[in-house]
C-alpha positions in Angstrom: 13.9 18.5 -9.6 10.6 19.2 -8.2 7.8 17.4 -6.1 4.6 19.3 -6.0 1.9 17.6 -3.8 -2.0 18.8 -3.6 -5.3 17.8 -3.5 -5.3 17.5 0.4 -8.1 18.9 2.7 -10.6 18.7 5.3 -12.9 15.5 4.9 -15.2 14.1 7.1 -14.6 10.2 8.1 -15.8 7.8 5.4 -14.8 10.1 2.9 -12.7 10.3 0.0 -10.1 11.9 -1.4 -7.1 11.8 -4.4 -4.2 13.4 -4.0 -1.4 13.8 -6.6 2.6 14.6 -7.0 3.3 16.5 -10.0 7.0 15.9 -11.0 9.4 18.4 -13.0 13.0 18.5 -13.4 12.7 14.6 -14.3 10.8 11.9 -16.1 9.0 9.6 -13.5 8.8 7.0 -16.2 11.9 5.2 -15.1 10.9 5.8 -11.4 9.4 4.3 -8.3 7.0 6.5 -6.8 6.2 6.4 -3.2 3.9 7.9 -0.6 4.9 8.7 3.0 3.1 10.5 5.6 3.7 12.5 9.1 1.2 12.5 12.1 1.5 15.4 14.4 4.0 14.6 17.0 4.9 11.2 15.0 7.7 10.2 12.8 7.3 9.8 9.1 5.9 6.4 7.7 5.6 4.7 4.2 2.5 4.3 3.2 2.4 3.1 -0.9 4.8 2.7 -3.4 4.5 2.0 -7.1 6.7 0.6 -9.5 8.0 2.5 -12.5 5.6 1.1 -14.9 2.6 0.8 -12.7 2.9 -3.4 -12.8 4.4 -3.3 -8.8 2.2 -1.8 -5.3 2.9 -2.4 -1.7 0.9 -0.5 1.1 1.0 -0.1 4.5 -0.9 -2.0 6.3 -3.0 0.4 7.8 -4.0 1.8 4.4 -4.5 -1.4 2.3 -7.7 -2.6 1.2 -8.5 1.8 1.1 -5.9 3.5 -0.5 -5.4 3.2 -4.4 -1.7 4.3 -5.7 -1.3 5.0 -9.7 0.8 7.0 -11.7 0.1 8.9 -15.1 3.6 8.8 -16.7 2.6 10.9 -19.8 1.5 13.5 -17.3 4.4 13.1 -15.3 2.1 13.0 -12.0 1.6 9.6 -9.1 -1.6 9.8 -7.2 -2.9 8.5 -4.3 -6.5 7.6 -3.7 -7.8 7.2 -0.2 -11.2 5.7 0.6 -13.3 5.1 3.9 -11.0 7.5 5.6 -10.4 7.4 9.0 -9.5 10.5 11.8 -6.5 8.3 12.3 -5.7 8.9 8.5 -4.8 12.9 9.4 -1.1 13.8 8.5 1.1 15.9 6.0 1.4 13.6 2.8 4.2 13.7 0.7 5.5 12.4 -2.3 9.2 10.9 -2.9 11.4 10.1 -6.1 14.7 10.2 -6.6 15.5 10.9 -3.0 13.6 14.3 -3.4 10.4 15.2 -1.3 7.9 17.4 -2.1 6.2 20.2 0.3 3.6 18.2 1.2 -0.5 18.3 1.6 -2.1 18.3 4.8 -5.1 15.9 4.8 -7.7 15.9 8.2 -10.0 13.7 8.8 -12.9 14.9 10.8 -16.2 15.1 11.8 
């Protein structure tokens, strides 16, 4: 079983970004898929989670109203679009299923 996150990077606040969590080893279709992310210096927090069949979202509050979760089950693959980013947005993002994490993708947000 493998999680494999990307699609991080530098953006400047305002900006967007998508990343996405490319699964093998299993079929996601049968899955929740969730988001989580670590600050510097700060534990890890949820941040979005999707239902197996895409019918089910929660957020954090922080993010909602700005970040998007989805998943493409044919292509095996969640994704997480973020809008009107903010510098208080900037931490390791990572993807969980199945009580496996991925490596994570750093995302800063910075001017």
């Amino acid at each position: 079983v493998q999680l494999v996150e990307s699609g991080g990077g530098l953006v400047q606040p305002g900006g967007s970004l998508r990343l996405s969590c490319a699964a093998s080893g299993f079929t996601i279709s049968s899955r929740v898929m969730r988001w989580y992310r670590q600050a510097l210096g700060k534990e890890r927090e949820f941040v979005a989670y999707i239902g197996s069949n895409g019918d089910y979202t929660k957020y954090a509050e922080s993010v909602k109203g700005r970040f998007t979760v989805s998943r493409d089950n044919a292509k095996n693959t969640a994704y997480l679009q973020m809008n009107s980013l903010k510098p208080e947005d900037t931490a390791v993002y990572y993807c969980n299923s199945l009580g496996y994490w991925g490596q994570g993708t750093q995302v800063t947000v910075s001017s």
